[in-house]
N, CA and C atoms as a LAMMPS dump frame, in Angstrom:
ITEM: TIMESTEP
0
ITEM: NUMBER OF ATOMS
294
ITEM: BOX BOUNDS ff ff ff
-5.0000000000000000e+02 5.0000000000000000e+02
-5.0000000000000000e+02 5.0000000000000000e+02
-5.0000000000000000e+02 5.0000000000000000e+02
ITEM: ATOMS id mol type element x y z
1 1 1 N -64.503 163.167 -205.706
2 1 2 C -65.496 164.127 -206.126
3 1 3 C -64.958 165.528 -205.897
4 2 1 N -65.675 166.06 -206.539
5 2 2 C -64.775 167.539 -206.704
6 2 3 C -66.077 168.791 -206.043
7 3 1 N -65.032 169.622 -205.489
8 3 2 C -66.431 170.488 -204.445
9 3 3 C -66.127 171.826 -205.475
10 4 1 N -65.46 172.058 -206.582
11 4 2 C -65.501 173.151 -207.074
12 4 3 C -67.04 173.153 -207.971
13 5 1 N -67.72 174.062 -208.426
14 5 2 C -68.996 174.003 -208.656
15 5 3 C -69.24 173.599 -210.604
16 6 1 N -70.047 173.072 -210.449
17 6 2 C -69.726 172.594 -212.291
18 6 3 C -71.464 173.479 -212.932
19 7 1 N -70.758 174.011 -214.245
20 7 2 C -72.133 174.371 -215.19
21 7 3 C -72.674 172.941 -215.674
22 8 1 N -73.881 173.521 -216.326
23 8 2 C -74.687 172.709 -217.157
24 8 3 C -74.025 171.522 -218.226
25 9 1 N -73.352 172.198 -218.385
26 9 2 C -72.331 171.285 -219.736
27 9 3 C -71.461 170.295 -218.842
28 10 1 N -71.001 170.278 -217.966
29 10 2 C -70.392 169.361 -216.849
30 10 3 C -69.062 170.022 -216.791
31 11 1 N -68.904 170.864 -217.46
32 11 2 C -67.342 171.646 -217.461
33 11 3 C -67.214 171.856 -216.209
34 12 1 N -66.054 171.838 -215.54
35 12 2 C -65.624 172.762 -214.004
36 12 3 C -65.462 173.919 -214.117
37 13 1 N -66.008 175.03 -212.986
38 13 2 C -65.738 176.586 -213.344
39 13 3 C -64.95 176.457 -212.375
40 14 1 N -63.877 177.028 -212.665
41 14 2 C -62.855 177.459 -212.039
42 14 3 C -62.349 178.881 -211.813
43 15 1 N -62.061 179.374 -210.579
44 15 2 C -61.732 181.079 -210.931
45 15 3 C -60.396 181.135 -211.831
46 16 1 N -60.365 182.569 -212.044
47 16 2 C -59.612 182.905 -212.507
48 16 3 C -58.034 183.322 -211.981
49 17 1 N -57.253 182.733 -212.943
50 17 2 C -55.602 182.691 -212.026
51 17 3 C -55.703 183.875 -211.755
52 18 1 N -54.858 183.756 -211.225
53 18 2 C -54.253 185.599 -210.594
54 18 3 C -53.457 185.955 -211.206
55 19 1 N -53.214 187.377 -211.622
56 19 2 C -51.723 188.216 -212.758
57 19 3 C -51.559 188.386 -211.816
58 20 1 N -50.137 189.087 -211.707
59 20 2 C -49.555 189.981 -211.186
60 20 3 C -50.057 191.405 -211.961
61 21 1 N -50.178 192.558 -211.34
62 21 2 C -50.576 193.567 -211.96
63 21 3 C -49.798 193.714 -213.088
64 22 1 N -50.364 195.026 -214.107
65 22 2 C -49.564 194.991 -215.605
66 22 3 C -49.5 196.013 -215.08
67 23 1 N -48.495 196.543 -215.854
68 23 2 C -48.251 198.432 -216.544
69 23 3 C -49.233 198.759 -217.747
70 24 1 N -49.167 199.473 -218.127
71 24 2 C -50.684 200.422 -218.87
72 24 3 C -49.612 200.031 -220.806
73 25 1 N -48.395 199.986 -220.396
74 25 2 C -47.627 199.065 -221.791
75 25 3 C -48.2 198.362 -221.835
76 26 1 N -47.771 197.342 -220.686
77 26 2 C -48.524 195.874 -220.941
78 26 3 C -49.753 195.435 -221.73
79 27 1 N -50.084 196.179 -221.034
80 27 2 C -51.537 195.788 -221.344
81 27 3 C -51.673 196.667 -222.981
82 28 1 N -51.017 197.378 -222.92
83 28 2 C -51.287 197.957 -225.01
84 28 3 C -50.903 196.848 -225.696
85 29 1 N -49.525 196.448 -224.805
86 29 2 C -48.97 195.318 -225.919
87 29 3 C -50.116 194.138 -225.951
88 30 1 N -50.204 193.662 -224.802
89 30 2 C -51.252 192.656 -225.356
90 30 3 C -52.478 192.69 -225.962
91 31 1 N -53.075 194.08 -226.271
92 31 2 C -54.169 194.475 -227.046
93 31 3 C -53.938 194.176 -228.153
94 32 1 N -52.279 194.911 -228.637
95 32 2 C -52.134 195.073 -229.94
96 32 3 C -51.55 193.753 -230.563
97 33 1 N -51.222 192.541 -229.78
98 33 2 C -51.09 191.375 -230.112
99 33 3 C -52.007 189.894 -230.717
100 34 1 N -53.208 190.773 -229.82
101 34 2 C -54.621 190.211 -229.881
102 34 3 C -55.062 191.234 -231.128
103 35 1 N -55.236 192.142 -231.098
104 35 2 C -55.355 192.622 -232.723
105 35 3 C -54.813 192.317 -233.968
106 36 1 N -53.368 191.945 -233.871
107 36 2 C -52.623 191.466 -234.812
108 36 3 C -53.481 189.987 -235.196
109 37 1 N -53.687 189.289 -234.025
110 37 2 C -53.832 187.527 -234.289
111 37 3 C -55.17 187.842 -234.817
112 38 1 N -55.999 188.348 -234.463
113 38 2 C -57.639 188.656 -234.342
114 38 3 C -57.547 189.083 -236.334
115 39 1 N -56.513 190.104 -236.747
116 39 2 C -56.337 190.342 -238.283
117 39 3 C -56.1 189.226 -239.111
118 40 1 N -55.16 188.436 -238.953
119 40 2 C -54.707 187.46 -239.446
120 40 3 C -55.762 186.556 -239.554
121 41 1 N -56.579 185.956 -238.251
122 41 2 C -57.646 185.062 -238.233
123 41 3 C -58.775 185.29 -239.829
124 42 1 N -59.077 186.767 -239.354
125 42 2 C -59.881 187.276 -240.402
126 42 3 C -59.221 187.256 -241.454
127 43 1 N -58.214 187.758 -242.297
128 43 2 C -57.458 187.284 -243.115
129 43 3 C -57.64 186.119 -243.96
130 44 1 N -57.673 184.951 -242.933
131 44 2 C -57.405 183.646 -243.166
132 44 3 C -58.86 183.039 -243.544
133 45 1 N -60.157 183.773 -242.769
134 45 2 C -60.957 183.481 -243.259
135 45 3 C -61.585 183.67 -244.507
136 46 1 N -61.483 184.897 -244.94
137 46 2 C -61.727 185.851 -246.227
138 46 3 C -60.826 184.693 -247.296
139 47 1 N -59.83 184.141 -246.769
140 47 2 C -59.258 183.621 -248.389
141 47 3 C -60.256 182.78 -247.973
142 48 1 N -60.389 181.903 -247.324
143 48 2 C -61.501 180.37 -246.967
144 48 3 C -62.591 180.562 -247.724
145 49 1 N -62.876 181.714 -247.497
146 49 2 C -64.751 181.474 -248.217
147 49 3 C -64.749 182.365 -249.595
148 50 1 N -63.75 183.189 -250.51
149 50 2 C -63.778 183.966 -251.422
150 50 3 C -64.292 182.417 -252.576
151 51 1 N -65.039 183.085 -253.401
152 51 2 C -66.341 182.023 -254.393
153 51 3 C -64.75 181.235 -255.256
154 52 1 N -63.816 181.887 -255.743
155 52 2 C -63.184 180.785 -256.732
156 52 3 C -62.179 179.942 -255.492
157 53 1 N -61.868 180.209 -254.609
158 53 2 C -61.536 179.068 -253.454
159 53 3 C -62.503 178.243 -253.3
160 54 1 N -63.622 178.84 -253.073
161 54 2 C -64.557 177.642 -253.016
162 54 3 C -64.67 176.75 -254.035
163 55 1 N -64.993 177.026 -255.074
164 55 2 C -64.888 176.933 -256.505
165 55 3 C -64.139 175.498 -256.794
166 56 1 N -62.463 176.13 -256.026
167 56 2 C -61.362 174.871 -256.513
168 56 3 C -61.257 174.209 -255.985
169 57 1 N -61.879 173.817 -254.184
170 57 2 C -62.229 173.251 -253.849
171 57 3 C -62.437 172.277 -253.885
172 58 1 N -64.017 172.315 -254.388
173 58 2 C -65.044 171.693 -254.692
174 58 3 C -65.137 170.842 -256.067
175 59 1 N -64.38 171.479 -256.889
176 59 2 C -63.449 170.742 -258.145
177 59 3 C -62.946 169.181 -257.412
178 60 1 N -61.558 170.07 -257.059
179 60 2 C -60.696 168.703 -256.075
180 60 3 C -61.549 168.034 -255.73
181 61 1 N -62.286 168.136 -254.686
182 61 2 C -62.872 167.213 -254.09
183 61 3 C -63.965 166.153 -254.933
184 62 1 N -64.939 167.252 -256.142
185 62 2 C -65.114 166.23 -257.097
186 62 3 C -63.918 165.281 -257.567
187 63 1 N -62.969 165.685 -258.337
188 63 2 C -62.136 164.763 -259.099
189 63 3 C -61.442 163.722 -258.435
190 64 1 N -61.406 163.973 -256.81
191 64 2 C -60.614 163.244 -256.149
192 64 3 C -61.407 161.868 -255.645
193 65 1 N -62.936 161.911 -256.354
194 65 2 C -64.079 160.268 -256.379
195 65 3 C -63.815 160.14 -257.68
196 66 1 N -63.201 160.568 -258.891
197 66 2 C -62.858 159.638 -260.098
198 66 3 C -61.746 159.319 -260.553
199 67 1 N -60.395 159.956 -259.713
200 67 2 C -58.877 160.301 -260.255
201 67 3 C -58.266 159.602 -259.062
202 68 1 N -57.641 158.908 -259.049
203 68 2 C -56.734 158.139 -258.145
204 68 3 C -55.506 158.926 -257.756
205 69 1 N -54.849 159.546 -256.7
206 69 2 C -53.889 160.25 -256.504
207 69 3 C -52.127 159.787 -257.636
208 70 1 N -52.752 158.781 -258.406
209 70 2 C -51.171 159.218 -259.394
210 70 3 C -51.709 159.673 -260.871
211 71 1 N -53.184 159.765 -261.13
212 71 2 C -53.897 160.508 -261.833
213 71 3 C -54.452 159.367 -262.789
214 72 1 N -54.525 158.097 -262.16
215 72 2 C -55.498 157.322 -263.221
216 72 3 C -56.864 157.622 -262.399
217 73 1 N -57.663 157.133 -263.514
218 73 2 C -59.099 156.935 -263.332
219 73 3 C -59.658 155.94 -262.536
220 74 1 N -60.459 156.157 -261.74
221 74 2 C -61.072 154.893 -260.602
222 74 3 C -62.394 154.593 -261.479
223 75 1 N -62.077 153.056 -262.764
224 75 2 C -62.771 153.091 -263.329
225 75 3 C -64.105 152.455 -262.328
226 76 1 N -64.22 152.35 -261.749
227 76 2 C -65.6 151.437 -261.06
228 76 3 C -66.61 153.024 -261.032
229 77 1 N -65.927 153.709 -260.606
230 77 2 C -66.347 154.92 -259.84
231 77 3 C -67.339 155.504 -261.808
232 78 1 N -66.188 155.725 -262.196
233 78 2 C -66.232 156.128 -263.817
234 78 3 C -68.013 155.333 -264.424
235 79 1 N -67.647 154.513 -264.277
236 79 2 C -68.89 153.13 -264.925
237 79 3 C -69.685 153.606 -264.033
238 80 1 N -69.791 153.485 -262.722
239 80 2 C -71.237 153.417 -261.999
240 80 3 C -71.711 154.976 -262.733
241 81 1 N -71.142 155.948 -262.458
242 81 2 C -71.422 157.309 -262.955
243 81 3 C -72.387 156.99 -264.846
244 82 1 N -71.302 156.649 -265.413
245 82 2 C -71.781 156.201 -266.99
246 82 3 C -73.318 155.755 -266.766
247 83 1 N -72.815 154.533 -265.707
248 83 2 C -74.316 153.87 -266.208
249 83 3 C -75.743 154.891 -265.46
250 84 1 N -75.185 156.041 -264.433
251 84 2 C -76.618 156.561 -263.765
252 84 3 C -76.865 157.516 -264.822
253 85 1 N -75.897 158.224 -265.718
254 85 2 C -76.139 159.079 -266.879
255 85 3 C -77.171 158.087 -267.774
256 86 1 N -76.464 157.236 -268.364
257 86 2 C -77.734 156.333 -269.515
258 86 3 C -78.648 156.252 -268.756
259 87 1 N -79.052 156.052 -267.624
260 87 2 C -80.504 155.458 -267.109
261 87 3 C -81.692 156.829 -266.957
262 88 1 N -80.855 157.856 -266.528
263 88 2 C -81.708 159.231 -266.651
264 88 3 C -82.061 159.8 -268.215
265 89 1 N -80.961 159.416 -269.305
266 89 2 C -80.861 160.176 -270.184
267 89 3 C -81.902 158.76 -271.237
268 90 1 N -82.182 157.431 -271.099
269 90 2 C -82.911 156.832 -271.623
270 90 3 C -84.33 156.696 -270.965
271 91 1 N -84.385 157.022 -269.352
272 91 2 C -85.577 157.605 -268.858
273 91 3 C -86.629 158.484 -269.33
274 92 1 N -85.658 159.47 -270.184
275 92 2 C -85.776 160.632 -270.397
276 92 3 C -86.63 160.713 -272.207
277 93 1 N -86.01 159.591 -272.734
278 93 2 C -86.292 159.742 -273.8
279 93 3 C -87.482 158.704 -273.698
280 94 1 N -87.747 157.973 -272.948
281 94 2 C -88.743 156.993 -273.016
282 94 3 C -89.694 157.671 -272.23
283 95 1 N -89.727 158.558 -271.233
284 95 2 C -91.114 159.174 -271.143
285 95 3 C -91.512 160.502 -272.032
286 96 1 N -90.92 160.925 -273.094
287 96 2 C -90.835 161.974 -274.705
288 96 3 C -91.802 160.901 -275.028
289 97 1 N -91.649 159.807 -275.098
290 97 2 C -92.234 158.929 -276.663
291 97 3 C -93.753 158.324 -275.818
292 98 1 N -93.763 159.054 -274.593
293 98 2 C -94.974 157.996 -273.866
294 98 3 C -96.227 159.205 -274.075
């Protein structure tokens, strides 16, 4: 059993290591390193969510339930689709005529 003290989540809090003191460099550099990564992150997100990324996405990921990765058709997939189209689209015309 462990006598260090635990939060709510069951995590262990543990203090914090010890540095050795920095120089007033140091410590710019690692600001400006953490700024650099902190840009990039954001960067990386902005392409993630811009609408035609999403867009192509969401394509892929459709085509990739009817297209088999050497680019045939997964006909089962194809047919079940066919047949939920006729059943809405003769649904459709049979409650017109009711």
């Amino acid at each position: 059993m462990t006598t260090e003290p635990q939060n709510p989540a069951g995590l262990e809090a543990r203090p914090p290591k010890e540095r050795p003191p920095r120089t007033p460099g140091q410590i710019e550099a690692e600001i400006e390193r953490t700024r650099q990564r902190l840009a990039g992150t954001v960067d990386e997100i902005a392409e993630r969510v811009k609408p035609a990324n999403v867009a192509r996405r969401t394509l892929d990921a459709a085509k990739a339930q009817f297209v088999e990765s050497d680019g045939s058709l997964r006909t089962t997939r194809v047919a079940v689709l066919a047949v939920g189209v006729a059943a809405v689209v003769g649904l459709s015309m049979w409650r017109r005529g009711h």
